[in-house]
DSSP file (Angstrom, degrees, kcal/mol; ACC not computed):
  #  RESIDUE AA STRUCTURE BP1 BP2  ACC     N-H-->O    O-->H-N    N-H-->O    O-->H-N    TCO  KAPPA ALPHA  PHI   PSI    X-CA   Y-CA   Z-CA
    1    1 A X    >>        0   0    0      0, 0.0     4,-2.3     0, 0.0     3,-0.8   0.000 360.0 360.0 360.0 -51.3   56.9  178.0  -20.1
    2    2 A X  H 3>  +     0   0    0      1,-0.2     4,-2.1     2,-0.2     0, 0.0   0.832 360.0  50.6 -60.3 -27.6   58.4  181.0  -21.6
    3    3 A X  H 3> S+     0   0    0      2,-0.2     4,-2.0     3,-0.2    -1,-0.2   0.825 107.4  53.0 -84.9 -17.3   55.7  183.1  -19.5
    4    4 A X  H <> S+     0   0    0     -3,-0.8     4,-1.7     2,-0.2    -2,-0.2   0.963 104.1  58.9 -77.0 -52.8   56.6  181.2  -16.2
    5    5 A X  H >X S+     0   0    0     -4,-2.3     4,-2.4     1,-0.2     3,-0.8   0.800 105.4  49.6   0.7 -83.3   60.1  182.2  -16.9
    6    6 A X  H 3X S+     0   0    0     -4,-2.1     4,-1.4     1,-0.2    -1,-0.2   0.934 108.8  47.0 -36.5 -62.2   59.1  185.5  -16.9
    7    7 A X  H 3X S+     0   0    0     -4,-2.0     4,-1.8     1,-0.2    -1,-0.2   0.917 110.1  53.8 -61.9 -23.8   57.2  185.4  -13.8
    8    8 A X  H <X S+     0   0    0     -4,-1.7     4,-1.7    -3,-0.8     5,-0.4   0.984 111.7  50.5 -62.4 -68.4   60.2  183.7  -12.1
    9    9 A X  H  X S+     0   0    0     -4,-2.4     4,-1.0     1,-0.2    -1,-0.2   0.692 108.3  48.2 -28.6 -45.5   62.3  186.8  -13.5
   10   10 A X  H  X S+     0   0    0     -4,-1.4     4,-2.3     1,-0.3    -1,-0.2   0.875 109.5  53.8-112.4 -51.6   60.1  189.4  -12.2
   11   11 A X  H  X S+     0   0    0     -4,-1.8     4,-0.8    -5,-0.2    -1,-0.3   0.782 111.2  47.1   9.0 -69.9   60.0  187.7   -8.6
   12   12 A X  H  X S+     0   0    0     -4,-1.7     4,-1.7     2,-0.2    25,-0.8   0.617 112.0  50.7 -74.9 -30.4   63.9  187.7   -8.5
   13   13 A X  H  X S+     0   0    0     -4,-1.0     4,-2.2    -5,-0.4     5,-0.3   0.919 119.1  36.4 -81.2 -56.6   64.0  191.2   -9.6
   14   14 A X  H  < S+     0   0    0     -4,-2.3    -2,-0.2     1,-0.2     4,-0.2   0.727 119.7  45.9 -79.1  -0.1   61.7  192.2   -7.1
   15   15 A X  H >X S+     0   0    0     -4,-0.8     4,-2.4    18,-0.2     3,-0.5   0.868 116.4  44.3 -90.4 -54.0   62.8  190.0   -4.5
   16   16 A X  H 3< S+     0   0    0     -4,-1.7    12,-0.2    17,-0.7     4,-0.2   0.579 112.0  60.9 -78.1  -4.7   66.8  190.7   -5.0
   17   17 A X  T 3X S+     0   0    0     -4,-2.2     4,-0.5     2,-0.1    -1,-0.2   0.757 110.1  32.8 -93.5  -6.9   65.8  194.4   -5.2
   18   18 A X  H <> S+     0   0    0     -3,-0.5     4,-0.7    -5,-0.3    -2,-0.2   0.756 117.3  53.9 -95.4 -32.6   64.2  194.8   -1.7
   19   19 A X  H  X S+     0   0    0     -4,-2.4     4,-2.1     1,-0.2     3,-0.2   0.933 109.0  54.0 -66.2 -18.9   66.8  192.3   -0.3
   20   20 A X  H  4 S+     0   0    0      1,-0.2     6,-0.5    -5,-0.2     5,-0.2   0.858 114.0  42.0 -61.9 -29.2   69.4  194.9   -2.1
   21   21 A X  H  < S+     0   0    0     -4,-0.5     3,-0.2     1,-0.2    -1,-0.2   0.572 113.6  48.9 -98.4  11.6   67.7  197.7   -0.1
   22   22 A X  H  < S+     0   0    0     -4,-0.7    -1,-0.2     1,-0.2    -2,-0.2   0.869 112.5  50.9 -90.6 -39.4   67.4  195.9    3.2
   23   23 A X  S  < S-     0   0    0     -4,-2.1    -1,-0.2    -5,-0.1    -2,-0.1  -0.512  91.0-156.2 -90.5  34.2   70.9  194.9    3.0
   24   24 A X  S    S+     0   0    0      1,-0.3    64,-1.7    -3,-0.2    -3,-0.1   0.159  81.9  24.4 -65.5 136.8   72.6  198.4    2.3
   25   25 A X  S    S+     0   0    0     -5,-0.2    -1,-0.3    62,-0.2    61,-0.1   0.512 103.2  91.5  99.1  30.3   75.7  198.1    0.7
   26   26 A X        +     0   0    0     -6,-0.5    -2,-0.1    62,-0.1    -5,-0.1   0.164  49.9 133.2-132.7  23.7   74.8  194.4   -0.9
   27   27 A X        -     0   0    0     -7,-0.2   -10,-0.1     1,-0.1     3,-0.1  -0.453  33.4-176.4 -89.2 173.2   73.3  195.5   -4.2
   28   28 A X     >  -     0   0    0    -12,-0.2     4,-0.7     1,-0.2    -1,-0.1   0.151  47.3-100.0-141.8  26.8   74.6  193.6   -7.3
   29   29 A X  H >>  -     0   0    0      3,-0.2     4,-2.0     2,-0.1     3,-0.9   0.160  56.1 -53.2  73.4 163.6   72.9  195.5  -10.1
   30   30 A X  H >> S+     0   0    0      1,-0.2     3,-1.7     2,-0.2     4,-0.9   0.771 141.8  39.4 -50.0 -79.0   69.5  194.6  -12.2
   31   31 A X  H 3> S+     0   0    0      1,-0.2     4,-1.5     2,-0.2    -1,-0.2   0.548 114.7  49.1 -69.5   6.1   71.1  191.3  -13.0
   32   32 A X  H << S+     0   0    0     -3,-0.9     4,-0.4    -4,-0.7    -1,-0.2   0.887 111.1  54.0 -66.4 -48.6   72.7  190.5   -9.8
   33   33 A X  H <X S+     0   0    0     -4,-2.0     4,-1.5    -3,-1.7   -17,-0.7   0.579 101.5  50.7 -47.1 -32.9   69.8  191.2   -8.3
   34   34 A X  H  X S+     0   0    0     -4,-0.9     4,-1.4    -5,-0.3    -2,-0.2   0.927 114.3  51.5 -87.2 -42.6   67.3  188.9  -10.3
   35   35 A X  H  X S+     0   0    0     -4,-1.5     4,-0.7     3,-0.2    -2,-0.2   0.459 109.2  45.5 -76.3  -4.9   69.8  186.1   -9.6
   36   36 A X  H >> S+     0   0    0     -4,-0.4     4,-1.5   -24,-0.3     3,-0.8   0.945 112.2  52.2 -73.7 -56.5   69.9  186.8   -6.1
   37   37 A X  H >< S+     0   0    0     -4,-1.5     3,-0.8   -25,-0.8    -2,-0.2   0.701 111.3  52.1  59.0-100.4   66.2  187.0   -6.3
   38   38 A X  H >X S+     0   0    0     -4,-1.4     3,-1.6     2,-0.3     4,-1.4   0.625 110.2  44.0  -0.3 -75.3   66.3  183.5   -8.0
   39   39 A X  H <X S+     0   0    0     -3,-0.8     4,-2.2    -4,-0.7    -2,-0.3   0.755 108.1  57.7 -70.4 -25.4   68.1  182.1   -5.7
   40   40 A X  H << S+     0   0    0     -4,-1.5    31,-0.5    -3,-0.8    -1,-0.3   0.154 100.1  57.9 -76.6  15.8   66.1  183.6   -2.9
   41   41 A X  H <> S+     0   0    0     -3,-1.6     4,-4.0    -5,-0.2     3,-0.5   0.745 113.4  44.8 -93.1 -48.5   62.9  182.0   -4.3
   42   42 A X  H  X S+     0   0    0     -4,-1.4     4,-2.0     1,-0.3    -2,-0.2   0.944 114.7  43.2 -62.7 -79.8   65.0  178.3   -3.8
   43   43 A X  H  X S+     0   0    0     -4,-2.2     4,-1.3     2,-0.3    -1,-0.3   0.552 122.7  37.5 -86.5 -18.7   66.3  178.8   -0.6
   44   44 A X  H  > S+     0   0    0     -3,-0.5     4,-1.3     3,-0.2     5,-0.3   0.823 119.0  53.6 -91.2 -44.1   62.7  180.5    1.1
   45   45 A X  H  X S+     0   0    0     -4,-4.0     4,-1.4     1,-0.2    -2,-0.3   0.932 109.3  45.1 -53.1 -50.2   60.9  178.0   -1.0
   46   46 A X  H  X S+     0   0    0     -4,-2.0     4,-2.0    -5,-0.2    -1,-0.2   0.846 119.3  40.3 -35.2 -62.5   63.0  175.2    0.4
   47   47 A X  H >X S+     0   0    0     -4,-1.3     3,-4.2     2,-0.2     4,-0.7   0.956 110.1  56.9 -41.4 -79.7   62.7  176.3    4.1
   48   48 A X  H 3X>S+     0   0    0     -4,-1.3     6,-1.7     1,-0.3     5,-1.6   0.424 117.6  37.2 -33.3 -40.0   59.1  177.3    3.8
   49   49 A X  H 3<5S+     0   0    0     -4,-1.4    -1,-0.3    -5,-0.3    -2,-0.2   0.862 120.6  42.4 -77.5 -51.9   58.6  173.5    2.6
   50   50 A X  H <<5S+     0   0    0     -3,-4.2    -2,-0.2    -4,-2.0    -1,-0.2   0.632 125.8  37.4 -91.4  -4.8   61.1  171.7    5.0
   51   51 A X  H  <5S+     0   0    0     -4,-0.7    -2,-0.2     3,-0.1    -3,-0.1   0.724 136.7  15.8-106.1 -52.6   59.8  174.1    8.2
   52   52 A X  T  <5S-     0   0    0     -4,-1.1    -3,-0.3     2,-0.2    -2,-0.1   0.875  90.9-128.4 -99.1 -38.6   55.9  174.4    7.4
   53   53 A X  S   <S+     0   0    0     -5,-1.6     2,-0.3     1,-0.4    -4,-0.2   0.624  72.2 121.8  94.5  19.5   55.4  171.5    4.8
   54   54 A X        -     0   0    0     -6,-1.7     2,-0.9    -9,-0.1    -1,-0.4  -0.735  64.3-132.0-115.8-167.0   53.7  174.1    2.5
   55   55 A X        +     0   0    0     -2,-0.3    -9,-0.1    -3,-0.1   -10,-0.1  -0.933  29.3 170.8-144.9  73.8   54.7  175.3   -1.5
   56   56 A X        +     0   0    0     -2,-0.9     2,-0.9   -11,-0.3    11,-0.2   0.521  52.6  90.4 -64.2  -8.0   54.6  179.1   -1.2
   57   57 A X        +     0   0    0      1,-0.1     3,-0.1   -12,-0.1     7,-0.1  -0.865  53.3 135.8 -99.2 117.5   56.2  179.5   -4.7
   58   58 A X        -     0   0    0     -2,-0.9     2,-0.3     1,-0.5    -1,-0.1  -0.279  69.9 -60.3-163.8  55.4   53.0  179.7   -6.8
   59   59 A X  S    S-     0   0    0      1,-0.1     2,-0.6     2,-0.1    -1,-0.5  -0.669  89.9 -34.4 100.6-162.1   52.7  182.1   -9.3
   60   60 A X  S    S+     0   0    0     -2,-0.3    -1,-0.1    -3,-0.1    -3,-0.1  -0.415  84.0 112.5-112.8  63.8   52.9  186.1   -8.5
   61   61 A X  S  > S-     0   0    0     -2,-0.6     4,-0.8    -3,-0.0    -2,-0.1  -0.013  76.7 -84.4 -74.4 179.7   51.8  186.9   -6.0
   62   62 A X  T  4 S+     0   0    0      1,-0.2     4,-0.2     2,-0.2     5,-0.1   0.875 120.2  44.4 -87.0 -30.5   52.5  188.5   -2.1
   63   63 A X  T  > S+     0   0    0      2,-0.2     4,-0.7     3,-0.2     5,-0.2   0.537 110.4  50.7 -69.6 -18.8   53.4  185.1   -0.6
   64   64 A X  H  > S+     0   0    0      2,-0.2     4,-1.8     3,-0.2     5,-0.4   0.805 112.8  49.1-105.9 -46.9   55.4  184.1   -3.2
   65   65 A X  H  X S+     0   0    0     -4,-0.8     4,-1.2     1,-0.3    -2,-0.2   0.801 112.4  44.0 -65.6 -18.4   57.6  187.7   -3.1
   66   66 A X  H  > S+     0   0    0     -4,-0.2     4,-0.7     2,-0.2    -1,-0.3   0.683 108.3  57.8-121.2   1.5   58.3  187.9    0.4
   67   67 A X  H >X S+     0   0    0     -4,-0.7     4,-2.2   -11,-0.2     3,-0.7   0.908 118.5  38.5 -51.9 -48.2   59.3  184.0    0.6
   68   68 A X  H 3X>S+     0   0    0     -4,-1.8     4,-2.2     1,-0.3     5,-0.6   0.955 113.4  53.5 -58.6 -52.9   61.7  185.0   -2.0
   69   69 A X  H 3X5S+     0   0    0     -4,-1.2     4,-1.7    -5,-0.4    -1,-0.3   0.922 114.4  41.3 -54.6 -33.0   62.5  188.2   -0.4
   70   70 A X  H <X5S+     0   0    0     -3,-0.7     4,-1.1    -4,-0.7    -2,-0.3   0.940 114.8  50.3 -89.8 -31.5   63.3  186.6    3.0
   71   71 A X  H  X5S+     0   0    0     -4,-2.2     4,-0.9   -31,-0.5    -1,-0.2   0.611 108.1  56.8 -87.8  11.2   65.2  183.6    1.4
   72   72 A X  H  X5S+     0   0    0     -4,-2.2     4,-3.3   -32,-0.3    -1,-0.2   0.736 105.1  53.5 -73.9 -48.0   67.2  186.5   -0.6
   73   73 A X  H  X<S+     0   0    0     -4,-1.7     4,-1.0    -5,-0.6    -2,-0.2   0.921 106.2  49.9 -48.6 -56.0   67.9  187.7    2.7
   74   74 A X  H  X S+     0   0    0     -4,-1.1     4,-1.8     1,-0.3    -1,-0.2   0.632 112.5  46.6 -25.4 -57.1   69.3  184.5    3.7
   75   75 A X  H  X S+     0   0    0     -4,-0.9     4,-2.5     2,-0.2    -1,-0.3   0.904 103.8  58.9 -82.0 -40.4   71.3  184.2    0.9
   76   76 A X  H  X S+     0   0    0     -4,-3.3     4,-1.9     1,-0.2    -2,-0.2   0.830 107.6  53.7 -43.2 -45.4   72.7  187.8    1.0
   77   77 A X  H  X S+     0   0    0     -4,-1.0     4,-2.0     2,-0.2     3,-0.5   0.912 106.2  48.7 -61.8 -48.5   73.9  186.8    4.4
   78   78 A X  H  X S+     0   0    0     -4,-1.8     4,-2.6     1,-0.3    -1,-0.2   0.854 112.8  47.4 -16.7 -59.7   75.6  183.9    3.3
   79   79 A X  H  X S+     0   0    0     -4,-2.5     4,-1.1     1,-0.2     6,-0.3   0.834 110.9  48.1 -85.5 -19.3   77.1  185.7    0.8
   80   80 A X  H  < S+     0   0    0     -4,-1.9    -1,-0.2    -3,-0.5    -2,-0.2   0.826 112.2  55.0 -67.2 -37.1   78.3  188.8    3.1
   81   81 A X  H >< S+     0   0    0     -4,-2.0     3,-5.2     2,-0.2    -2,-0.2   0.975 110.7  45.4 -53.1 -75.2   79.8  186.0    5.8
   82   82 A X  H 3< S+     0   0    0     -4,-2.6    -2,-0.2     1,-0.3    -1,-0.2   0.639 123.7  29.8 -43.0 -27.6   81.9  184.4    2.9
   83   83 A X  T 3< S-     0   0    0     -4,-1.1    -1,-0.3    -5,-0.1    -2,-0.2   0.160 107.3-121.6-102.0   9.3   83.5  187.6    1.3
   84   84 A X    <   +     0   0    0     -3,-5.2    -3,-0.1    -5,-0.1    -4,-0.1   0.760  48.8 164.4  81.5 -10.7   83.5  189.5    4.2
   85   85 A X        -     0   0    0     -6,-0.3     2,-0.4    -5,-0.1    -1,-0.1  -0.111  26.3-141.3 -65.3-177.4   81.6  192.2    3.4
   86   86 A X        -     0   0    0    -61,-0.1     2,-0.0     0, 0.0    -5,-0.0  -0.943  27.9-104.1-140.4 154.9   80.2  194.4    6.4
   87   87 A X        -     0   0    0     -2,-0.4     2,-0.4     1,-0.0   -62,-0.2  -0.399  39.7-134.7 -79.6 146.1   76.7  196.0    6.5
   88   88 A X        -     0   0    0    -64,-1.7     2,-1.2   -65,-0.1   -62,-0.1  -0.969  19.8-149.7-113.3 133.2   77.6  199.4    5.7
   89   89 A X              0   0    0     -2,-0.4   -64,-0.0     1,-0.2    -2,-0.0  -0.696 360.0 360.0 -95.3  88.0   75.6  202.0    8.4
   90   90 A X              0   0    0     -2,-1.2    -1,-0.2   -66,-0.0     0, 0.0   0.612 360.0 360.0-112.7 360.0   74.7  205.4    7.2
């Protein structure tokens, strides 16, 4: 258990760090980031399931980082609609 944890972590870190760098101006620091991450594994795992009918979240892998990464995205947007932030361009 303690080692899926961990993989879950390491997912969420890399998932909330790419969505951080995709998104410029939406990063939220290491642990902001693993809990965006995190939440982007649930919300692409979720689609992925209710759109294709398959279970992409399986361990560590490339499928399993960019569901996350794209439902990080997802979420980022979410969360930039509700506060208001604005994609910053530079």
């Amino acid at each position: 258990m303690l080692v899926s944890l961990l993989v879950w972590a390491l997912v969420g870190l890399i998932a909330g760090w790419l969505a951080g760098q995709f998104t410029k101006g939406s990063d939220f620091g290491l642990v902001g980031n693993i809990v965006v991450g995190l939440i982007g594994a649930l919300v692409g795992g979720f689609l992925a399931q209710a759109i294709f009918g398959v279970d992409p979240v399986d361990g560590l892998d490339i499928s399993t980082i960019l569901t996350s990464f794209i439902g990080a995205i997802i979420f980022l947007g979410l969360l930039n609609m509700i506060s208001g932030r604005r994609r910053l361009d530079t």
